[in-house]
DSSP file (Angstrom, degrees, kcal/mol; ACC not computed):
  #  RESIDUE AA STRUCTURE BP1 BP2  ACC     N-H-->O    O-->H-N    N-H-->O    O-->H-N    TCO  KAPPA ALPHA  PHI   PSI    X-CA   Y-CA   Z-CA
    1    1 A X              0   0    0      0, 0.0     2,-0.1     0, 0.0    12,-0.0   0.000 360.0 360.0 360.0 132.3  -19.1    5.7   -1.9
    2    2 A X        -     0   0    0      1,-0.1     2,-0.9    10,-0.0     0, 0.0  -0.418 360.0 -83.5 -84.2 157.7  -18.4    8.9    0.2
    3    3 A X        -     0   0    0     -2,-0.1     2,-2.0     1,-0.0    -1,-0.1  -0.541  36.4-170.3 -43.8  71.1  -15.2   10.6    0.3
    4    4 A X    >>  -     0   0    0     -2,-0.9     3,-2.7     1,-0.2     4,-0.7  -0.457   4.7-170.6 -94.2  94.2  -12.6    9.6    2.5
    5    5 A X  T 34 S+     0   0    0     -2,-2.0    -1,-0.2     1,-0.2     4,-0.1   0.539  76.9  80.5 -45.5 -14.6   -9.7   11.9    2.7
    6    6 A X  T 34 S+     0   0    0      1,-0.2    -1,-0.2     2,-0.1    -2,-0.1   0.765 105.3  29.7 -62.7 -41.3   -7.7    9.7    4.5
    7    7 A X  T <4 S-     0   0    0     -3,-2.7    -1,-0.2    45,-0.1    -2,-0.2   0.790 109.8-127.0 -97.7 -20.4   -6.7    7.7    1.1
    8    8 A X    ><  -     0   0    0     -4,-0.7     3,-1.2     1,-0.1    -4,-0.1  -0.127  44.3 -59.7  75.0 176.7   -7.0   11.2   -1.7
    9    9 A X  T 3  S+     0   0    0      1,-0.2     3,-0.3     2,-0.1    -1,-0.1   0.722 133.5  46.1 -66.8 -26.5   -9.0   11.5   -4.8
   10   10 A X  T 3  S+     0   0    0      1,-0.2    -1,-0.2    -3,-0.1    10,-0.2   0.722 105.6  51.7 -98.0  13.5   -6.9    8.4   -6.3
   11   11 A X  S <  S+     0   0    0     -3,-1.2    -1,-0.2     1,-0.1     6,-0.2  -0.642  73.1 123.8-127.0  53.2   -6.8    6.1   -4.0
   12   12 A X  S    S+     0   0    0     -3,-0.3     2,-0.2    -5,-0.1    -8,-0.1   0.909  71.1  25.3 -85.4 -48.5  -10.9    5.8   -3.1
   13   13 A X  S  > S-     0   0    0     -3,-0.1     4,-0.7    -6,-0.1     5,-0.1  -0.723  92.6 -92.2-115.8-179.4  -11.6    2.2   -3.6
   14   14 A X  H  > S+     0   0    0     -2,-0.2     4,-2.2     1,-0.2     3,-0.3   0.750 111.6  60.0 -59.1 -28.8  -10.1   -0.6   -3.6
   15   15 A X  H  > S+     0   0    0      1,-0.2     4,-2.3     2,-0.2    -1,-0.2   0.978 111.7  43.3 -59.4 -54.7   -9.2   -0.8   -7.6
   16   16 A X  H  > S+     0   0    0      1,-0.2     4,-0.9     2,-0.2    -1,-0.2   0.497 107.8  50.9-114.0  33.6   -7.3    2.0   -7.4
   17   17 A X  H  X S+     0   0    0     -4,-0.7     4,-3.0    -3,-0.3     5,-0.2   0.816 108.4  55.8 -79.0 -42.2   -5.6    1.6   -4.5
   18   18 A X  H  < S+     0   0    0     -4,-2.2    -2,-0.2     2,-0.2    -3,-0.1   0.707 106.8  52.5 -27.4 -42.5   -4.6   -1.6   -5.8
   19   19 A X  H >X S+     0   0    0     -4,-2.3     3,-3.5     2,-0.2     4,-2.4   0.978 103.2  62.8 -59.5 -75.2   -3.3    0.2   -8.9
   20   20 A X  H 3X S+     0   0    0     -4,-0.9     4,-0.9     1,-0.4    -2,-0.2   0.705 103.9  39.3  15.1 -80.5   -1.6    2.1   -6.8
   21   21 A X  H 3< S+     0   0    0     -4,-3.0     4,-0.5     2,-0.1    -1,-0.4   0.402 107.8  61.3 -94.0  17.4    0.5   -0.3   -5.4
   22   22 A X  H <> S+     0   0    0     -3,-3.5     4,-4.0    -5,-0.2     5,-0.3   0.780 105.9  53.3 -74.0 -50.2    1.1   -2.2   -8.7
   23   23 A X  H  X S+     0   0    0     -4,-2.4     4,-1.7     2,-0.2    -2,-0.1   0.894 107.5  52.3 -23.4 -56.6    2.7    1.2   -9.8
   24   24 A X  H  < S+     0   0    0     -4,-0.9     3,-0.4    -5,-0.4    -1,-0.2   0.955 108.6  48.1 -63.6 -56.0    4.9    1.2   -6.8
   25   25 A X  H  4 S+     0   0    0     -4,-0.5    -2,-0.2     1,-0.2    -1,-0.2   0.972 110.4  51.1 -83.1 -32.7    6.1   -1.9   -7.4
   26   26 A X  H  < S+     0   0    0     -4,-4.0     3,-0.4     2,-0.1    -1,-0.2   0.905 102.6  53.1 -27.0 -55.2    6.7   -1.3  -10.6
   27   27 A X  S  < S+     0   0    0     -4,-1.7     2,-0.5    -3,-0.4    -3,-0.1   0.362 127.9  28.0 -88.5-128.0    8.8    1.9  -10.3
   28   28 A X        +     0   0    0     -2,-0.2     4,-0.4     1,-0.1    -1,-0.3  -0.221  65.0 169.8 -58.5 102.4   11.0   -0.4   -7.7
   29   29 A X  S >> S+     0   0    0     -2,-0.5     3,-2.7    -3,-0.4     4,-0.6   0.954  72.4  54.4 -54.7 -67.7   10.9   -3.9   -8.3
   30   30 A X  H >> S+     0   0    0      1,-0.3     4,-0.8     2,-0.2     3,-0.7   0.740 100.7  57.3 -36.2 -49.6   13.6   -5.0   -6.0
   31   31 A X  H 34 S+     0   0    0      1,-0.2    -1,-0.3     2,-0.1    -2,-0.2   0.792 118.9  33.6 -69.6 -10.7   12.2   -3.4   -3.0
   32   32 A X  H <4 S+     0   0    0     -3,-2.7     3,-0.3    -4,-0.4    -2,-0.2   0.120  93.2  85.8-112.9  11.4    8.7   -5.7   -3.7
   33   33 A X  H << S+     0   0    0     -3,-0.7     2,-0.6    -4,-0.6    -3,-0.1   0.878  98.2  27.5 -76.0 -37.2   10.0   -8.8   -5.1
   34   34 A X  S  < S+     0   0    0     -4,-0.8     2,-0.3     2,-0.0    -1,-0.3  -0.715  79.6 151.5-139.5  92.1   10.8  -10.8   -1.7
   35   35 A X        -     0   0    0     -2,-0.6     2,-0.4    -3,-0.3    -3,-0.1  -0.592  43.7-107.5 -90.9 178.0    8.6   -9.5    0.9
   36   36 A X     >  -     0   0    0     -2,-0.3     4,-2.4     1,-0.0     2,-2.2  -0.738  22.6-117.9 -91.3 143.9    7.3  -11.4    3.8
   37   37 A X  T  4 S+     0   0    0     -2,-0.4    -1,-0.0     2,-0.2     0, 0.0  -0.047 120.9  58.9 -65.3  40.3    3.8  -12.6    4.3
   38   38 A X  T >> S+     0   0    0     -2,-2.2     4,-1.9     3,-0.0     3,-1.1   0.504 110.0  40.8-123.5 -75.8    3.7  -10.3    7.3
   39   39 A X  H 3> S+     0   0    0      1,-0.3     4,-2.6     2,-0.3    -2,-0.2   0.861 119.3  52.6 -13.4 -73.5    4.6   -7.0    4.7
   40   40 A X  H 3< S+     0   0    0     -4,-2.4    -1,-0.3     1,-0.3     4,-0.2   0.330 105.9  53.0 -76.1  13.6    1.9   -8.8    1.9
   41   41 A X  H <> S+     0   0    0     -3,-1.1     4,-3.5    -5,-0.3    -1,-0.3   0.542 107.5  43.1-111.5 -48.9   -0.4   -9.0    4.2
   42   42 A X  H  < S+     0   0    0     -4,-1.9     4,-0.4     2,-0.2    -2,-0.2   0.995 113.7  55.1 -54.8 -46.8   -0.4   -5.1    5.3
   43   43 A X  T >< S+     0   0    0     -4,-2.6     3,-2.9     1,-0.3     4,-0.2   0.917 106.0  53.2 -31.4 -65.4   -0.2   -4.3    1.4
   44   44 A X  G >> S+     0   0    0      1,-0.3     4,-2.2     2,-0.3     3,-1.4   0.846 115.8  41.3 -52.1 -47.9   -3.8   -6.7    1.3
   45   45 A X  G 3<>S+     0   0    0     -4,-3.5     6,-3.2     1,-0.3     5,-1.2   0.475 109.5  56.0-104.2  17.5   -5.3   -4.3    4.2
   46   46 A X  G <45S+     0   0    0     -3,-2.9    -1,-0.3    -4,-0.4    -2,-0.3   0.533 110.2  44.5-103.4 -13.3   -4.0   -1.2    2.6
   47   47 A X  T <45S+     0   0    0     -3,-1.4   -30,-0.2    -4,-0.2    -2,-0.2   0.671 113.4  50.5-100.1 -35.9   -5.9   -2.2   -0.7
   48   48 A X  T  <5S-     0   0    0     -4,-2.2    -3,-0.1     1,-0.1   -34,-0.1   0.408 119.4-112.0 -91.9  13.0   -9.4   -3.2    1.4
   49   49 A X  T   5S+     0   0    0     -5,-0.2    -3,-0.2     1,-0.1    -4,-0.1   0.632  87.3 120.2  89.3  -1.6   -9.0    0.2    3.1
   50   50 A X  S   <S+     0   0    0     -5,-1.2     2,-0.3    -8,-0.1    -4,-0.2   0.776  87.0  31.5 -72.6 -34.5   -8.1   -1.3    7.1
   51   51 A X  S    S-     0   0    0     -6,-3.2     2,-0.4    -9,-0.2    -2,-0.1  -0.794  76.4-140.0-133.4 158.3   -4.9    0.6    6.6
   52   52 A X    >>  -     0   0    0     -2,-0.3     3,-3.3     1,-0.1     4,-2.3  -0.852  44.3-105.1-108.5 161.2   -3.5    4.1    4.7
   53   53 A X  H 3> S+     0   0    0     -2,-0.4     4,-1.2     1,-0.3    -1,-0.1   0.766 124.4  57.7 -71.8  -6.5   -0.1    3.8    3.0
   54   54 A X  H 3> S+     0   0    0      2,-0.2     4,-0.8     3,-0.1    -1,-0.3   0.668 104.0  50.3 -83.0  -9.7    1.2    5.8    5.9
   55   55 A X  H <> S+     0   0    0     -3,-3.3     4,-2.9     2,-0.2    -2,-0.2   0.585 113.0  46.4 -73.8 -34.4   -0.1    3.3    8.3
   56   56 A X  H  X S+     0   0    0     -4,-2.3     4,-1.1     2,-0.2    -2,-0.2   0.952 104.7  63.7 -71.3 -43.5    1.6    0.7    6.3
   57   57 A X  H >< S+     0   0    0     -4,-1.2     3,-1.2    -5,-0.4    -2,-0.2   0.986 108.5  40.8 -32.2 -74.2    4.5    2.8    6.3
   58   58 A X  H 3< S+     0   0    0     -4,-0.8    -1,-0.2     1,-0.3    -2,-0.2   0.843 109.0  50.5 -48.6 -42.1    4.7    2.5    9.7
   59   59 A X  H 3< S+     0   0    0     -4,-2.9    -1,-0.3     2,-0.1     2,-0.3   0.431  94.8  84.8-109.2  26.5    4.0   -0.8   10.6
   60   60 A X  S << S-     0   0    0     -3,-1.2     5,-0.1    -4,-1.1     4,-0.1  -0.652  99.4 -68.3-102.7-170.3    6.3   -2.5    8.2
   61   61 A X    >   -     0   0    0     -2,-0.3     3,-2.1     1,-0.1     4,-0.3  -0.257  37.4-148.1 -37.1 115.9   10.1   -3.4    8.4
   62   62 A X  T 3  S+     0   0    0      1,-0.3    -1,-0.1     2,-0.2     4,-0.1   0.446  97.1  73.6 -87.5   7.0   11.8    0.4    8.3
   63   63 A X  T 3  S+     0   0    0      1,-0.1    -1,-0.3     2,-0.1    -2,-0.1   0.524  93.5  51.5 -66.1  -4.5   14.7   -2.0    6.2
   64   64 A X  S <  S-     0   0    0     -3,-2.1    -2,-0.2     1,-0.2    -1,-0.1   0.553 106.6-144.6-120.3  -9.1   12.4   -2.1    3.3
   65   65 A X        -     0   0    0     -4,-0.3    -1,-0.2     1,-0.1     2,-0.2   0.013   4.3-105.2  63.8-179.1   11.7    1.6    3.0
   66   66 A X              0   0    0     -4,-0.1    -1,-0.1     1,-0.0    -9,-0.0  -0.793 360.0 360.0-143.6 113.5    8.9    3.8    2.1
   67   67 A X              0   0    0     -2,-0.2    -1,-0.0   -10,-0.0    -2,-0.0  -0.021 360.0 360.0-135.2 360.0    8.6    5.4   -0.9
């Protein structure tokens, strides 16, 4: 798999973006316990690589933060 700067060195495939956002929701539960299937759905195409977590950023609810 080539390099894609777009995600950085820890975030390359899909495992460890996935890690990634298990982290996140970790370090604040509240803000990822009751999303919307709109929201878990961006998450899903930020882990298969469609989106970078600043594109996700962007296109969810700006109530929910970004962190």
């Amino acid at each position: 798999m080539a390099y894609n700067s777009k995600y950085g060195p820890s975030a390359q495939t899909p495992q460890q973006r996935a890690y990634i956002l298990r982290q996140l929701q970790a370090a604040n539960p509240s803000l990822y316990t009751r999303i919307s299937a709109r929201v878990r759905a961006l998450y899903d195409r930020y882990v298969a690589g469609e989106l970078t977590w600043g594109e996700v950023c962007l296109l969810r609810d700006t109530t929910t933060g970004c962190r």
